[in-house]
Every structure is written in C-alpha cells, then in structure tokens.
C-alpha positions, 0 to 999 in steps of 0.5 A, a space after each residue: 360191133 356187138 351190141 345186146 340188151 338185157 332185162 328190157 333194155 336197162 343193161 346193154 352191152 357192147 363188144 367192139 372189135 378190131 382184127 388186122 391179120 396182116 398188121 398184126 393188131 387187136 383192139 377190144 373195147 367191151 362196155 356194159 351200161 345199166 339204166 338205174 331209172 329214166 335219168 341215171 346210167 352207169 357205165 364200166 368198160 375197158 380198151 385191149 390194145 396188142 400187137 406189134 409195136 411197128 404196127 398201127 395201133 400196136 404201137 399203143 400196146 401199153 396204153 389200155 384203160 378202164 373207165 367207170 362213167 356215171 350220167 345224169 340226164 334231165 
C-alpha cells in the first residue's frame, strides 16, 4: 500500500497492490479522493484483477470495477 497526499491533504491518493509470483495473479486497486470542504469528498478508483483463471484470485479476472463515490459528512 502507497498512500500520498497533495495540496494540504485535500487530494489522497492510494495504490493497493497484489503480487503473487508463485500464484501467477495481480491485483490493483488505485483511488484518488478530493476534499471539496470539511463535509464533501469525492472519491473515483478502479479494481485490475489478472491472472490465471486456476489461481486465487485470477480466477476473477473479468470482474474489474470502477466506482465514483461521493460522502456527505456532518
């Protein structure tokens, strides 16, 4: 995990990743949030599933996502 923030803290970044060499799978999970003010973030990221379908996780090679979230916090 790789986490790193920008422009005091109102953008954060995050790269999660999965390496199994034995296995023979990749897992990527990148996101970026941006702090509009003390109550709204916005969020995008994305899940890289690969490999080989007999193993672990590559078996979920075709289930990659996007997502866009937006918080509300009081």
């Amino acid at each position: 995990t790789v986490r790193k923030s920008f422009f005091s803290e109102r953008v954060q970044t995050q790269m999660i990743a999965l390496q199994a060499l034995e296995s023979d799978y990749t897992l990527l999970r990148p996101r970026v949030t941006y702090r509009i003010n003390d109550h709204l973030a916005a969020e995008l990221g994305y899940l890289f599933i690969a490999g080989r379908s007999h193993s672990l996780i590559g078996q979920y090679h075709h289930n990659d996502e996007g997502w866009t979230r937006l918080e509300w916090r009081i």
